[in-house]
KOLROKOL-695968 format. One record per residue (C-alpha): x, y, z; residue number from 1; residue in one letter; chain. Coordinates in steps of 0.1 Angstrom, whole numbers. Layout:
<recs>
<<X, Y, Z>, NUM, "A", "A">
...
</recs>
This chain:
<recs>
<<-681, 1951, 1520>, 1, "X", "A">
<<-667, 1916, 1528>, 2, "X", "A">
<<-661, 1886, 1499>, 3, "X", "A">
<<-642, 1856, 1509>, 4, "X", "A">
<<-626, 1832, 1485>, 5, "X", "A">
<<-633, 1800, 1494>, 6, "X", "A">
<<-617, 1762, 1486>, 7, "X", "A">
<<-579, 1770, 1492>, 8, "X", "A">
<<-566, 1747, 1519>, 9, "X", "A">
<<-530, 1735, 1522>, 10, "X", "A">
<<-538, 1696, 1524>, 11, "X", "A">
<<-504, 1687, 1536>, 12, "X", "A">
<<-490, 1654, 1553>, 13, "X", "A">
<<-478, 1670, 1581>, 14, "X", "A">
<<-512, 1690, 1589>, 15, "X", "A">
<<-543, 1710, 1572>, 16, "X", "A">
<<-549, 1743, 1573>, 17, "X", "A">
<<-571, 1766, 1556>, 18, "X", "A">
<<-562, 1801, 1535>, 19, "X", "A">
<<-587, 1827, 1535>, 20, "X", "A">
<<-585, 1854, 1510>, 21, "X", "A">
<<-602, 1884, 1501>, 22, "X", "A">
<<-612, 1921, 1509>, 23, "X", "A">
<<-624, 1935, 1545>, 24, "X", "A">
<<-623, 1899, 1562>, 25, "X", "A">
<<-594, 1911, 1589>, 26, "X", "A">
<<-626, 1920, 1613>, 27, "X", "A">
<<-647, 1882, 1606>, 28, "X", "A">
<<-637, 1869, 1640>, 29, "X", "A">
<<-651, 1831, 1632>, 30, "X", "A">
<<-627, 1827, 1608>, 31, "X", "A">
<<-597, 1831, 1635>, 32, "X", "A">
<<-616, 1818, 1663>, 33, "X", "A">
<<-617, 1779, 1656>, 34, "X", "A">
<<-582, 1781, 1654>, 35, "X", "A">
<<-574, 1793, 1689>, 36, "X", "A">
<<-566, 1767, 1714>, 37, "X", "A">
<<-569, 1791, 1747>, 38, "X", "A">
<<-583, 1833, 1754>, 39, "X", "A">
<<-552, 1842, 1749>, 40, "X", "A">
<<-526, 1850, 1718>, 41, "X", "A">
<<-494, 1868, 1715>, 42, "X", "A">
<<-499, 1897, 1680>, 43, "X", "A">
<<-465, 1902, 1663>, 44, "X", "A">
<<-463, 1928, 1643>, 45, "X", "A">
<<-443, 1959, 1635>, 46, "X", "A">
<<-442, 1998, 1639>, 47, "X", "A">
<<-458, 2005, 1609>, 48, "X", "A">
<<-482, 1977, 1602>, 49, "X", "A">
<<-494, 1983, 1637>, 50, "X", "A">
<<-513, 2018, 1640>, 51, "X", "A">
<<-526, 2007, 1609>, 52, "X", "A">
<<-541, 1973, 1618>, 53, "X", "A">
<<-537, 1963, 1652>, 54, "X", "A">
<<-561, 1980, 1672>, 55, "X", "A">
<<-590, 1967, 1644>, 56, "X", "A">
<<-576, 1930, 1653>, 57, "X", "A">
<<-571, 1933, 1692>, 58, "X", "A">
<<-608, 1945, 1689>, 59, "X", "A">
<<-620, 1922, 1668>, 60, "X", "A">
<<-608, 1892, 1695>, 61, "X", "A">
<<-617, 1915, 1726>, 62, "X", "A">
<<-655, 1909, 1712>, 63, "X", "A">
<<-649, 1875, 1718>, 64, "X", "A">
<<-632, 1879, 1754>, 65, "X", "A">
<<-596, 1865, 1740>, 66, "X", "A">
<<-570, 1887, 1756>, 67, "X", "A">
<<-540, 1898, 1730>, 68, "X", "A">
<<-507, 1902, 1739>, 69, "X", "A">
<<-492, 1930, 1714>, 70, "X", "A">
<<-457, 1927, 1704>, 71, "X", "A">
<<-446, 1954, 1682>, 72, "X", "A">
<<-408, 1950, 1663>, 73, "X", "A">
<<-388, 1973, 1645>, 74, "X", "A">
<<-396, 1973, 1608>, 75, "X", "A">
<<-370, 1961, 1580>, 76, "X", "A">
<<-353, 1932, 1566>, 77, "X", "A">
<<-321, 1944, 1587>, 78, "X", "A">
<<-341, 1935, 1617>, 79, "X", "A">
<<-346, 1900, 1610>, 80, "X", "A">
<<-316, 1887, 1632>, 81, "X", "A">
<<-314, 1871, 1668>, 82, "X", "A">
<<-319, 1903, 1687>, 83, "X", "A">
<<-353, 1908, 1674>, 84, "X", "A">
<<-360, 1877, 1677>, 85, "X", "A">
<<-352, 1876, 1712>, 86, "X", "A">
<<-376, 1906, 1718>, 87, "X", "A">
<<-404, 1881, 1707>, 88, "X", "A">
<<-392, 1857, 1733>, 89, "X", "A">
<<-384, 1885, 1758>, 90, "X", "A">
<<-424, 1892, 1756>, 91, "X", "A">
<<-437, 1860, 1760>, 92, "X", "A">
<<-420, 1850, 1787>, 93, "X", "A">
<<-429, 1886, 1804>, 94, "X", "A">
<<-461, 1878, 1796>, 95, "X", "A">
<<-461, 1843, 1807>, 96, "X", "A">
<<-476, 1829, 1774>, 97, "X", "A">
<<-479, 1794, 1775>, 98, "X", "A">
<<-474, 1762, 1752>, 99, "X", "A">
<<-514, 1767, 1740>, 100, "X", "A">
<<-511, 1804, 1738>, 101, "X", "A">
<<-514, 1812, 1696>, 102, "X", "A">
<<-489, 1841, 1679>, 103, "X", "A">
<<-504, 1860, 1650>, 104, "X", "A">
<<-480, 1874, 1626>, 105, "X", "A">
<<-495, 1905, 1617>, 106, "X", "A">
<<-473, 1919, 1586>, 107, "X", "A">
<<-452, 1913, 1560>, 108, "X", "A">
<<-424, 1885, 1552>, 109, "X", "A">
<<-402, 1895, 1577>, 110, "X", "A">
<<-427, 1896, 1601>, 111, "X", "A">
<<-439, 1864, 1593>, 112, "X", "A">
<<-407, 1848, 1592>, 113, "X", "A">
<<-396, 1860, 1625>, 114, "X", "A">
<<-428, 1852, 1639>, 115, "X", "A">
<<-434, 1817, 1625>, 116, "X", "A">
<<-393, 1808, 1641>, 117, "X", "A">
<<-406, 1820, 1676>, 118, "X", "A">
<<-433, 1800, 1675>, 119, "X", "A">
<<-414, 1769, 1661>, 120, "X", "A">
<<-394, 1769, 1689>, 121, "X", "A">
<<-406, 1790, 1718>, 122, "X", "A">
<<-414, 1759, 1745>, 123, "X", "A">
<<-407, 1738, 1720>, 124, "X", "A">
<<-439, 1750, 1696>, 125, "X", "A">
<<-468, 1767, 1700>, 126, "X", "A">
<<-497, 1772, 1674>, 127, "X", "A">
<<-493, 1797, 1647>, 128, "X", "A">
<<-517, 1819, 1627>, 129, "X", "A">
<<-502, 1843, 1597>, 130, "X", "A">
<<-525, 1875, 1591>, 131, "X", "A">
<<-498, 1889, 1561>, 132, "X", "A">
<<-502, 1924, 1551>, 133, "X", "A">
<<-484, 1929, 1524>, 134, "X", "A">
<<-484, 1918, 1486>, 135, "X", "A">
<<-450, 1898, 1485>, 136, "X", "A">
<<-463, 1874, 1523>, 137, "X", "A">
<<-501, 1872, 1510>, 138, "X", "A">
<<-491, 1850, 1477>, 139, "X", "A">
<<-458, 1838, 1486>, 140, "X", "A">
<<-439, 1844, 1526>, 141, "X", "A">
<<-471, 1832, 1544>, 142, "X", "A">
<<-475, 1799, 1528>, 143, "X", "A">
<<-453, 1770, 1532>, 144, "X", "A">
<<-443, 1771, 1565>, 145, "X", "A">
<<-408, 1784, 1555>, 146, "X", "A">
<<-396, 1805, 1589>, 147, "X", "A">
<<-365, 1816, 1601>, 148, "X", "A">
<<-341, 1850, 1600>, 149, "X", "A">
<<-306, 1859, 1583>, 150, "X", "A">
<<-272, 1862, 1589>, 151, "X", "A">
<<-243, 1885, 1581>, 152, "X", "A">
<<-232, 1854, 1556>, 153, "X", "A">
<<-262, 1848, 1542>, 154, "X", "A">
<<-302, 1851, 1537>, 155, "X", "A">
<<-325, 1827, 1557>, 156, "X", "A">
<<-302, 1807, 1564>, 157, "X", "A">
<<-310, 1800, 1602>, 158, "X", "A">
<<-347, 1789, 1604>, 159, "X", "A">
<<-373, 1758, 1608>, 160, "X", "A">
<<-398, 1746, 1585>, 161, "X", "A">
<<-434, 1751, 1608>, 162, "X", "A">
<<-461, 1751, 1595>, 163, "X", "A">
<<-495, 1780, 1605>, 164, "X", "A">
<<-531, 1769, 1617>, 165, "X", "A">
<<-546, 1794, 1594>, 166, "X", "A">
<<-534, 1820, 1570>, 167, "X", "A">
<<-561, 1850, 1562>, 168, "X", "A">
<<-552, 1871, 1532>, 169, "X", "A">
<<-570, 1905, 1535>, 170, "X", "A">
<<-568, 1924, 1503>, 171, "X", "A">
<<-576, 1956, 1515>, 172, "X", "A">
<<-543, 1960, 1538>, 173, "X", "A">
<<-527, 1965, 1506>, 174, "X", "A">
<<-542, 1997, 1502>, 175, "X", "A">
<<-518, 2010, 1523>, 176, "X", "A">
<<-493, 1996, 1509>, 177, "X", "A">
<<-465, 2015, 1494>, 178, "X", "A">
<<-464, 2013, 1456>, 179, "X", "A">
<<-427, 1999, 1460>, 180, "X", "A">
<<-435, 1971, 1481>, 181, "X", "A">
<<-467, 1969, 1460>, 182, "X", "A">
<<-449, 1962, 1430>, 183, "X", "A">
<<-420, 1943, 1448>, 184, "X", "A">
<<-448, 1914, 1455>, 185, "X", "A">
<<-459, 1911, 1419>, 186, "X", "A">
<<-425, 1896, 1411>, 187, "X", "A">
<<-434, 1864, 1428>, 188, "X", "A">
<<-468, 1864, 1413>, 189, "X", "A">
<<-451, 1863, 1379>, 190, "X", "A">
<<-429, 1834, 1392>, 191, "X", "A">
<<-456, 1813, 1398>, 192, "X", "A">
<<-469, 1817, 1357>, 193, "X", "A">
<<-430, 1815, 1346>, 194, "X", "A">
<<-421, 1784, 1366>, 195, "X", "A">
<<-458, 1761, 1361>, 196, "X", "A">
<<-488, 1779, 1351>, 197, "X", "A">
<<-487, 1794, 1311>, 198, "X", "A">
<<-523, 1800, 1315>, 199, "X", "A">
<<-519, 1824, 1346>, 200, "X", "A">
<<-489, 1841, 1329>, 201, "X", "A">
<<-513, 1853, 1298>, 202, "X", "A">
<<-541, 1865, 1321>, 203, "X", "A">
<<-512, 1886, 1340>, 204, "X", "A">
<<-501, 1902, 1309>, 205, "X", "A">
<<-535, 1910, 1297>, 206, "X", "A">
<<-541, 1924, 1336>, 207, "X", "A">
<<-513, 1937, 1345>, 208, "X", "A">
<<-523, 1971, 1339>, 209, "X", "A">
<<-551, 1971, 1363>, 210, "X", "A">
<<-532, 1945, 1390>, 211, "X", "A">
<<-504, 1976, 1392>, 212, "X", "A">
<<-540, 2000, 1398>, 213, "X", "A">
<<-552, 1978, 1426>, 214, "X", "A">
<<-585, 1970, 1412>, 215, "X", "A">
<<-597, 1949, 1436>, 216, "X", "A">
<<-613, 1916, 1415>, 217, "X", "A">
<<-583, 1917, 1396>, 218, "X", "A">
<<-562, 1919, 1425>, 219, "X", "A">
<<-583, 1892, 1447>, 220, "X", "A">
<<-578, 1867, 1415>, 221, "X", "A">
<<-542, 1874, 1412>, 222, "X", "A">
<<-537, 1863, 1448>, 223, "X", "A">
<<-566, 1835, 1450>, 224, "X", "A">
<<-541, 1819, 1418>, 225, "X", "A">
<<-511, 1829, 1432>, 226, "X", "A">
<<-515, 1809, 1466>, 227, "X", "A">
<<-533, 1779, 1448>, 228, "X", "A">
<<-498, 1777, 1426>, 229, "X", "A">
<<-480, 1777, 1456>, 230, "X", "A">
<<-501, 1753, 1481>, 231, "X", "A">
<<-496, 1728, 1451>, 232, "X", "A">
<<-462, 1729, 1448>, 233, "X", "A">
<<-457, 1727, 1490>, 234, "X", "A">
<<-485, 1699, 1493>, 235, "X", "A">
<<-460, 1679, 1464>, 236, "X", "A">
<<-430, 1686, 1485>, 237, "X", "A">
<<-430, 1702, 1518>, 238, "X", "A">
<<-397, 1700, 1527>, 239, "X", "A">
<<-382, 1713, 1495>, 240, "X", "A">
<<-362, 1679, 1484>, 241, "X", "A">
<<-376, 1679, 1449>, 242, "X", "A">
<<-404, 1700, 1430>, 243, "X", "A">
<<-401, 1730, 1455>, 244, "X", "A">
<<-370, 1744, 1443>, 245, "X", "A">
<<-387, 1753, 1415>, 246, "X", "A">
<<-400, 1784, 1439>, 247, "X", "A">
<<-371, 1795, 1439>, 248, "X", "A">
<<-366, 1814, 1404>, 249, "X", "A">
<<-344, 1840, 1403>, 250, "X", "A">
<<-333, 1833, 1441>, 251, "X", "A">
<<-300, 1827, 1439>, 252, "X", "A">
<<-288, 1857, 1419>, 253, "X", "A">
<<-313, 1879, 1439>, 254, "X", "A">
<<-303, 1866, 1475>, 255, "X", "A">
<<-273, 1875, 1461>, 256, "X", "A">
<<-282, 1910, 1454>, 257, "X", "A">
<<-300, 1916, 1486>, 258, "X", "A">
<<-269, 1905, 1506>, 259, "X", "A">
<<-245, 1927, 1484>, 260, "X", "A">
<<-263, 1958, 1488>, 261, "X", "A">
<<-274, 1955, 1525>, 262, "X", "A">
<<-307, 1935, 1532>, 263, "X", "A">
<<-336, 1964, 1526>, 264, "X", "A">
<<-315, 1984, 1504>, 265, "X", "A">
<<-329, 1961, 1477>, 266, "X", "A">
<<-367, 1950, 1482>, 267, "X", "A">
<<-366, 1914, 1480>, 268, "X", "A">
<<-394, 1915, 1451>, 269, "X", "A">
<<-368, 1940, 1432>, 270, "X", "A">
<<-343, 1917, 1434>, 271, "X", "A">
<<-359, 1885, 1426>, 272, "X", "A">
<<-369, 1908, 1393>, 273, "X", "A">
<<-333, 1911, 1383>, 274, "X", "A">
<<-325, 1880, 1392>, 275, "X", "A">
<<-352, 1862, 1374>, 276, "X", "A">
<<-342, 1883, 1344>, 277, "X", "A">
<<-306, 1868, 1349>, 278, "X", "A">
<<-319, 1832, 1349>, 279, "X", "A">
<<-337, 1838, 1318>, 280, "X", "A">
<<-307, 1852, 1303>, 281, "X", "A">
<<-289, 1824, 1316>, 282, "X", "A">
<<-315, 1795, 1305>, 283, "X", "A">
<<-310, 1816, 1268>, 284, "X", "A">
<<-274, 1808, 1269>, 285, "X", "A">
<<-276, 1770, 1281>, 286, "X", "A">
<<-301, 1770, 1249>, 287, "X", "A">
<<-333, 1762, 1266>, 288, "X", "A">
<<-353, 1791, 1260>, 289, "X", "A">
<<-351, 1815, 1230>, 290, "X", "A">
<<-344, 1854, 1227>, 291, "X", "A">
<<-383, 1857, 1223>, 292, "X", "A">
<<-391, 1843, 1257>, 293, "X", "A">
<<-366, 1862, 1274>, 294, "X", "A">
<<-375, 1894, 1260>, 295, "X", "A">
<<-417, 1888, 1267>, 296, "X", "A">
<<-402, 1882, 1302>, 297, "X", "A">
<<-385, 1911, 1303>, 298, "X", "A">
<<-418, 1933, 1293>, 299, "X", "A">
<<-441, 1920, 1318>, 300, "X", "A">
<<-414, 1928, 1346>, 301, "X", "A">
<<-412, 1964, 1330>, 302, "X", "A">
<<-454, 1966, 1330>, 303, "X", "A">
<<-452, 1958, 1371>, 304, "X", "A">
<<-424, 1981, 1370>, 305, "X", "A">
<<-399, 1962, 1388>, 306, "X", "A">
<<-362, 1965, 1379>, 307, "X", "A">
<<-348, 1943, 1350>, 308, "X", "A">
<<-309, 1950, 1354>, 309, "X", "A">
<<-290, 1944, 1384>, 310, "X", "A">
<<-267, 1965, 1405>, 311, "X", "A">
<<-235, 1967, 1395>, 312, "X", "A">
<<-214, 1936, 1411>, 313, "X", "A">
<<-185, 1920, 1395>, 314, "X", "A">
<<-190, 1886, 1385>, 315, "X", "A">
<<-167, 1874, 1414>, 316, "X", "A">
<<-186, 1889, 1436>, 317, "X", "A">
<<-218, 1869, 1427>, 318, "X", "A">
<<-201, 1841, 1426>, 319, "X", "A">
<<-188, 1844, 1460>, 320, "X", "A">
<<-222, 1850, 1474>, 321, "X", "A">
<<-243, 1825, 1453>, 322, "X", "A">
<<-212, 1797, 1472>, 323, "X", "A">
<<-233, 1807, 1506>, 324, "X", "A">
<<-268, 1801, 1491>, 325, "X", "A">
<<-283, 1776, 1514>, 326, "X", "A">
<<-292, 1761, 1479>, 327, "X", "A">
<<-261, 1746, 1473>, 328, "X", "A">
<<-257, 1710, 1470>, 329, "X", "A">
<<-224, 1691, 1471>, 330, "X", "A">
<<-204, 1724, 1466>, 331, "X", "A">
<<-225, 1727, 1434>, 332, "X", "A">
<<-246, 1760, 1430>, 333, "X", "A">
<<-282, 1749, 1421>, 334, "X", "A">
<<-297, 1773, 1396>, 335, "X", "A">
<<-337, 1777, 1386>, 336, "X", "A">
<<-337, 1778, 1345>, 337, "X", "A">
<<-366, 1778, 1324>, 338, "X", "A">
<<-372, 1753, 1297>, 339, "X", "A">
<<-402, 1777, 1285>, 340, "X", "A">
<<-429, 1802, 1299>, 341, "X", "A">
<<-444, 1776, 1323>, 342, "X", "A">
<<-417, 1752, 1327>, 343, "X", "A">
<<-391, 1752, 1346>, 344, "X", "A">
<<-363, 1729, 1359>, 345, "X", "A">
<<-335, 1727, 1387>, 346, "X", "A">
<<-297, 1729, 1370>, 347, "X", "A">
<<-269, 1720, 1388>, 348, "X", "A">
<<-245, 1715, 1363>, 349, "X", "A">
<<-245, 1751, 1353>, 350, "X", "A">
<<-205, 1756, 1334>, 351, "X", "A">
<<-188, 1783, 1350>, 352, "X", "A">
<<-178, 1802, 1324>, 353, "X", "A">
<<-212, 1802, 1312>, 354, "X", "A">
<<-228, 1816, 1342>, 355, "X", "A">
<<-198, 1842, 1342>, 356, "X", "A">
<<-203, 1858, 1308>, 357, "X", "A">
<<-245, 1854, 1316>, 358, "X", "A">
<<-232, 1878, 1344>, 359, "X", "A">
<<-204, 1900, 1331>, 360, "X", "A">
<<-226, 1907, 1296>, 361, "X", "A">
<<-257, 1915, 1317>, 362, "X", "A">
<<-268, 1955, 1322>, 363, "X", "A">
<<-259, 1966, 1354>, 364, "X", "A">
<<-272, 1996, 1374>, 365, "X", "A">
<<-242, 2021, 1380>, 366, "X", "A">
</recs>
């Protein structure tokens, strides 16, 4: 059976595009077709999203006579550097792709990422379509035009802002998703009821019993709200000078986290979790939020079963790695606090030995 959820397009200065969500729609060839500018695209994806999906996709264009060029990657965060990136471009050029020849990310947020920078600067640009296949990229990665890979010093911070012709959100590819990524991508869905959308946080707490199940029309809604919340926000700000920083809840510490640990150790969802949990904390102590809020916080993270406490890291530490966040401004680290369950603000003033005790007093993993 194929549904479609219809009436989310990203209306943004820049350009329009169109988000298609909802389950068994991977195979409705007219909703990629309009969006191709030649027979011919380049399919990144990776060596486990590919037996899975590929082959259904390649067909679904062969129908159509448009030739695919499959580019399969290694699959982790560890492999989004410059020398997987380079195997994109290695391809295309083999392959002679040209300026009007598409790429299709087919996978997750690192796929997506990695595919979004090639095509943001392969000849200079070429179009872009994002076909994400995992929870965390369908309400969150994919949208936004946020692309780019990491370095040894630091998380994303080497990438271009470009945005995709089309985005198509099939909600059955998460059936194969394992629970742990599963649950990873819930964390941003609670972000977006946290940081603007009260309304959407009560409806996950009543739901979240079955949206950890997979049922389907819960699962379909969570995204269809998910990506609304988010195409809002971008449309306001696209380049992330004011309102879009508010995405970022629970970024910094968790960045933070991932790079510690070694990116993939910690699933990004996992450690935006903690971190959010440390903002809240820390939003608590800079008396903006009461003990209440933070501890309701707490539970819903628990019911999606994401981690709540963070690996154990000195405070120094953090601090050290928060100083490289690309979201530091004038030397100042710029934290996400909440100023209630569906309100949040950018904090840049943030008193050292505040943040410190937030971080030495918080639970750690040993």
């Amino acid at each position: 059976m194929q549904t479609i959820t219809a009436g989310i397009s990203a209306e943004l200065s820049e350009c329009s595009y169109p988000i298609h969500v909802g389950s068994g729609i991977l195979s409705r060839a007219n909703l990629i077709l309009p969006h191709l500018i030649q027979k011919k695209v380049a399919i990144v994806s990776n060596t486990t999203v590919a037996p899975l999906y590929l082959d259904k996709l390649i067909a679904t264009l062969e129908s159509h006579k448009i030739i695919s060029v499959p580019i399969i990657l290694p699959d982790g965060e560890k492999y989004k550097n410059w020398q997987t990136l380079n195997q994109i471009f290695d391809a295309l050029l083999t392959n002679q792709c040209e300026r009007s020849t598409t790429i299709i990310s087919l996978g997750g947020g690192v796929i997506g990422d990695l595919a979004g920078f090639a095509a943001a600067t392969y000849m200079r640009g070429v179009p872009f379509i994002q076909i994400p296949t995992t929870l965390l990229a369908q309400v969150d990665s994919s949208i936004g035009g946020k692309t780019g890979i990491n370095h040894t010093l630091g998380k994303n911070m080497i990438g271009a802002f470009y945005q995709p012709r089309m985005i198509l959100a099939d909600s059955t590819t998460l059936d194969t998703l394992p629970k742990r990524e599963f649950n990873s991508g819930i964390a941003e869905i609670i972000k977006y009821g946290l940081i603007r959308d009260h309304a959407f946080f009560d409806w996950l707490e009543k739901n979240m019993t079955k949206l950890v199940a997979r049922d389907h029309d819960v699962l379909d809604e969570a995204i269809e709200r998910s990506c609304k919340n988010k195409v809002e926000v971008v449309a306001a700000d696209e380049r992330e000078h004011g309102v879009r920083a508010l995405l970022n809840l629970g970024h910094t510490f968790g960045h933070a986290i991932e790079n510690a640990m070694g990116y993939g150790v910690w699933l990004h969802g996992e450690a935006v979790a903690a971190g959010t949990m440390l903002a809240a904390k820390l939003s608590q102590r800079m008396h903006l939020i009461e003990s209440a809020e933070v501890e309701r916080i707490q539970r819903i993270f628990l019911q999606a079963e994401l981690p709540t406490i963070v690996p154990k890291l000195d405070a120094k530490k953090y601090l050290h790695l928060m100083e490289r966040d690309k979201k530091v401004e004038g030397g100042k680290i710029r934290f996400v606090l909440l100023k209630s369950i569906g309100e949040a603000t950018v904090c840049s003033n943030v008193p050292i030995e505040i943040l410190t005790e937030t971080l030495e007093d918080s639970p750690v993993n040993a």
